[in-house]
C-alpha positions in Angstrom: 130.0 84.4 137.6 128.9 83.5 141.1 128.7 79.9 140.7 132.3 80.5 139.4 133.6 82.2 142.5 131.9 79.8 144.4 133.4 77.0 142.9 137.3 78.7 143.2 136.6 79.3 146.4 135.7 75.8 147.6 139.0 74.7 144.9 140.9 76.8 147.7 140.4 74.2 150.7 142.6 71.4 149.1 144.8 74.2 147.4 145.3 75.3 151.0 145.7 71.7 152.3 148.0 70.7 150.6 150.6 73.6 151.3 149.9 72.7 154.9 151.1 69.5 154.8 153.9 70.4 152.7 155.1 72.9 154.9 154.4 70.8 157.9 156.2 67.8 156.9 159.0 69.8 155.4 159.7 72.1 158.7 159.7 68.6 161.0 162.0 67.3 158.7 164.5 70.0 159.0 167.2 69.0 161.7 166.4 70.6 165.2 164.1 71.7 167.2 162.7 74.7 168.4 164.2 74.7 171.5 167.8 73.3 170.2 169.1 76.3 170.8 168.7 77.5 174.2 170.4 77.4 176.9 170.6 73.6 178.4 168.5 73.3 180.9 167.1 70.0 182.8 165.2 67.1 181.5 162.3 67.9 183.1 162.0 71.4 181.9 162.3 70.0 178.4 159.9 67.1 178.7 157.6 70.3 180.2 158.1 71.9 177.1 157.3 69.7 174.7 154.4 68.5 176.4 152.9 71.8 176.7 153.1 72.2 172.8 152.3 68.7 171.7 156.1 67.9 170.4 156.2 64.3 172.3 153.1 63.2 170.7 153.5 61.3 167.0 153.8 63.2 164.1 150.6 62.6 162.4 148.9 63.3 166.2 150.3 67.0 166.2 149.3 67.5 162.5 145.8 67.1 163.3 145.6 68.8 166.9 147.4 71.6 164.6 144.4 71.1 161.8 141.5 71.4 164.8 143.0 74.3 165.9 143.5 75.8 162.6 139.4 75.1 161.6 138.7 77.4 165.0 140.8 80.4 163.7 143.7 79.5 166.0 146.7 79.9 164.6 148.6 78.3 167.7 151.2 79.9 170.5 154.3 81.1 169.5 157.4 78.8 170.4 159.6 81.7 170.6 157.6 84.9 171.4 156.6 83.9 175.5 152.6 84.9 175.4 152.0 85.8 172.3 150.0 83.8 170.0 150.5 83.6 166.3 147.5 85.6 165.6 148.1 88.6 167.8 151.8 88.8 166.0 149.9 88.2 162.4 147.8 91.2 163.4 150.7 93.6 164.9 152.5 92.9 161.5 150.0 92.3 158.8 149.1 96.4 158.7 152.8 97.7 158.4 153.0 95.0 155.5 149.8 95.7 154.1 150.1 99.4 153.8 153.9 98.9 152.3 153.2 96.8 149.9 149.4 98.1 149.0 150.7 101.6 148.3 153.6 100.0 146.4 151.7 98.3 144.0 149.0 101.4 143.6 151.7 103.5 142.3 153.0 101.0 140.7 150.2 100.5 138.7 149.7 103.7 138.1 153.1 105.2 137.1 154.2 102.2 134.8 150.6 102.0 133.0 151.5 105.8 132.5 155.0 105.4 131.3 153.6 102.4 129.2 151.1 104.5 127.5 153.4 107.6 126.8 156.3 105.0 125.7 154.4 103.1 123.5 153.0 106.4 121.9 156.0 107.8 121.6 158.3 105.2 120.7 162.5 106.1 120.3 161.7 109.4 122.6 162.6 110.3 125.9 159.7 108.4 127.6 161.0 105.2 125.8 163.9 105.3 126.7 163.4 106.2 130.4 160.8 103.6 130.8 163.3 101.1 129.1 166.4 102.8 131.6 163.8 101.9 134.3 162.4 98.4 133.5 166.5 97.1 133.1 167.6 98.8 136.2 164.3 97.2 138.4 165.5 93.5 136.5 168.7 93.4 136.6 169.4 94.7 140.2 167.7 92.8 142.7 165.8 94.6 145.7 169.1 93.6 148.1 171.3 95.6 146.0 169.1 98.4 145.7 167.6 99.0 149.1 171.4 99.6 150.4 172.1 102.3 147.4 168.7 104.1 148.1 169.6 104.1 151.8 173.0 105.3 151.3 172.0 108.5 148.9 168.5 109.7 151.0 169.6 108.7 154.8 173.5 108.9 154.9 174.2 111.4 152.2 171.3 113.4 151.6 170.1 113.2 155.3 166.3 113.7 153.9 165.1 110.4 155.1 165.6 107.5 158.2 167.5 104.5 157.1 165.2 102.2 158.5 162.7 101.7 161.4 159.1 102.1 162.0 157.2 105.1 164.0 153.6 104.3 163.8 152.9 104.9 160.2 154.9 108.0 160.1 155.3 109.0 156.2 159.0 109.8 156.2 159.8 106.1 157.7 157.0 104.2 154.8 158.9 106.1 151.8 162.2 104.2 151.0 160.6 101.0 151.6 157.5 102.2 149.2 160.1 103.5 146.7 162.2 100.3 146.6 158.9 98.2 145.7 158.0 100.8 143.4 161.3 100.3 141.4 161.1 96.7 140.4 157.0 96.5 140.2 157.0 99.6 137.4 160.0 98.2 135.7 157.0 94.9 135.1 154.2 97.1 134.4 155.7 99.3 132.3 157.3 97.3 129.5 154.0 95.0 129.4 151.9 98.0 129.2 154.0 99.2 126.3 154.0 96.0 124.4 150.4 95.4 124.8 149.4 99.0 123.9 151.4 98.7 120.9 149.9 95.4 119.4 146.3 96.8 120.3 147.1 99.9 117.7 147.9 97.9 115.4 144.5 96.1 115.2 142.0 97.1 112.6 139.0 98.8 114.3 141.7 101.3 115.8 142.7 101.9 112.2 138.5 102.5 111.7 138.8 104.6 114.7 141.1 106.7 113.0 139.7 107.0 110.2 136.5 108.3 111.5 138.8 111.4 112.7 138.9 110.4 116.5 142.1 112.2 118.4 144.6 109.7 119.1 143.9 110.3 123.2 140.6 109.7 122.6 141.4 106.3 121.2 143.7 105.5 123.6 141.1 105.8 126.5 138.0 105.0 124.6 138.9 102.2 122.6 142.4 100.9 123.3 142.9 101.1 127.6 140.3 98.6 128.3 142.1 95.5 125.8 145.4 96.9 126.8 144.9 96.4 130.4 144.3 92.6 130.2 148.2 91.6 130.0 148.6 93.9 132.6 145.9 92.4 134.7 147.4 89.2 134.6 151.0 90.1 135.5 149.5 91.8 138.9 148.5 88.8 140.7 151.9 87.1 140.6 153.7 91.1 141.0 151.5 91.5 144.5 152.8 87.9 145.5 156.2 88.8 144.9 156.0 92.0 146.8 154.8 89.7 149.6 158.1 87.6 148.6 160.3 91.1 148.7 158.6 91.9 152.2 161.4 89.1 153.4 164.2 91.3 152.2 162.7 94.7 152.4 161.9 94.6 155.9 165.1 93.0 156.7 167.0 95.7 155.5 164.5 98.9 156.5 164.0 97.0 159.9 160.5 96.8 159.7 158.1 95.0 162.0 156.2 93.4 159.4 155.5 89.8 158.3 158.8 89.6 156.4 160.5 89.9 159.3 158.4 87.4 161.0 158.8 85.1 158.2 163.0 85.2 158.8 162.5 84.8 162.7 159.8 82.0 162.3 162.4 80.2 159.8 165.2 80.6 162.1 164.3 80.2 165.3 162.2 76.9 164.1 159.0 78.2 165.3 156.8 75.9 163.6 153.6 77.2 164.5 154.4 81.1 163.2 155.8 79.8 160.1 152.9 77.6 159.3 150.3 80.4 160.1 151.8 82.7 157.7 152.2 80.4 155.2 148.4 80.0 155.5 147.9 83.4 155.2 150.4 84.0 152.2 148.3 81.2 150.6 145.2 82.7 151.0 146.3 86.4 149.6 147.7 84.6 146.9 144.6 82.4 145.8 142.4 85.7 146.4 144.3 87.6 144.0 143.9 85.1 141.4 140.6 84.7 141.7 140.3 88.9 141.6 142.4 89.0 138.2 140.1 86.2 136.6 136.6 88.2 137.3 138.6 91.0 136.5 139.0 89.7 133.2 135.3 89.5 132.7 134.9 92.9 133.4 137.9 94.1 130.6 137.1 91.8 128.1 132.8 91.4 127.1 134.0 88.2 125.3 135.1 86.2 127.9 132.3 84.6 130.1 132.4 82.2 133.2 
């Protein structure tokens, strides 16, 4: 399994590469600049400008000065933020995002692997038909629509919560964000859980199971959890990329400081340098949590070797 890991990890560098220079060529070819939009100012200040962040030099000059900087950890200045590198934003924002979406997907996990149990278990009852209520409701609305309703009910009406903002990891400001991801990452879990859970019953050595006079529970956690998890395994990699996706919108419409937001300012204020560092990063979470849910598979399933 090492040589494995080793070998996905050193698959990564090209992996990563390549979205670089996608991203790269794809921002320079956008119409603008970064500094299209301010106020006009002299020839000389602009020519300053540029020359300070490389933009007179030819393209394929600035993608490698941006490459050598990128091999020494240096993400590059900020266009728009005045003193602020791209890492010291990455790192203000990164923990707000991490701790939304990381508790998000925790509960998520949790709660729709336990509505998936009791729903498969109990199929036509209440459970079904509230984890069924739950998984339409978190796919048919998306997480625009529903961040406004649960703002509206909890902050406006209900006056329990804020509507938005961010007070140094204060609980009350973390739980409508949390609850929004919550919504459309159980509705996933959930209905594969039940699926899954339901074929694995059907197989024969639960049937021996049973009829060696084993309790149902005891089947479900001794024998069944461990082949039942493996679908779900596989749908959490692409659900914890997504939630890094729903960060763009979430923190948009909570107003948090995280690296959604920074992803919409990079994007619109042509900040090439912020947008390319979090696209690096983004790419590495994401190739990190496939590589995670393949070993994980290993450890679920005894038949599957690397």
């Amino acid at each position: 399994m090492w040589s494995y890991t080793l070998r996905r990890v050193l698959l990564t560098l090209p992996t990563l590469l390549l979205v670089i220079t996608a991203c790269y060529l794809l921002l320079h070819a956008t119409p603008g600049g970064p500094f299209d939009g301010e106020r006009k100012v002299s020839a000389e200040v602009l020519a300053n400008l540029q020359a300070k962040y490389h933009l007179g030099e030819p393209l394929w000059k600035q993608y490698l000065l941006y490459l050598d900087s990128l091999l020494h950890g240096d993400l590059g200045a900020s266009f728009r933020y005045a003193d602020w590198s791209v890492n010291e934003l990455v790192l203000r924002a990164l923990p707000v995002s991490l701790t939304i979406g990381g508790v998000s997907m925790l509960l998520s996990i949790v709660i729709g692997v336990a509505l998936g149990i009791l729903a498969a278990l109990y199929r036509n009852s209440a459970a079904d038909y509230l984890l069924m209520l739950v998984s339409n409701a978190g796919s048919a609305f998306p997480s625009f629509v529903i961040g406004p309703v649960l703002i509206l009910v909890f902050a406006i009406l209900l006056k329990w919560l804020p509507a938005g903002g961010w007070n140094s990891f204060d609980l009350r400001y973390m739980v409508l964000p949390i609850l929004l991801l919550v919504m459309i990452n159980v509705a996933t879990v959930g209905r594969v859980t039940r699926a899954s859970l339901i074929e694995v019953m059907n197989t024969n050595y639960i049937r021996t199971a049973y009829a060696k006079g084993l309790s149902r529970w005891t089947i479900v956690f001794r024998h069944a959890l461990r082949p039942t998890l493996i679908p779900v395994v596989s749908v959490i990699g692409p659900l914890a990329i997504s939630s890094i996706t729903a960060a763009v919108v979430t923190e948009s419409v909570f107003s948090l400081p995280g690296i959604g937001k920074l992803i919409v300012n990079g994007a619109a204020n042509r900040d090439y340098t912020l947008v390319l560092g979090l696209v690096v990063l983004v790419t590495v979470v994401a190739v990190l949590l496939n590589l995670l849910v393949d070993l994980a598979y290993a450890w679920l399933d005894p038949k599957i070797r690397y």
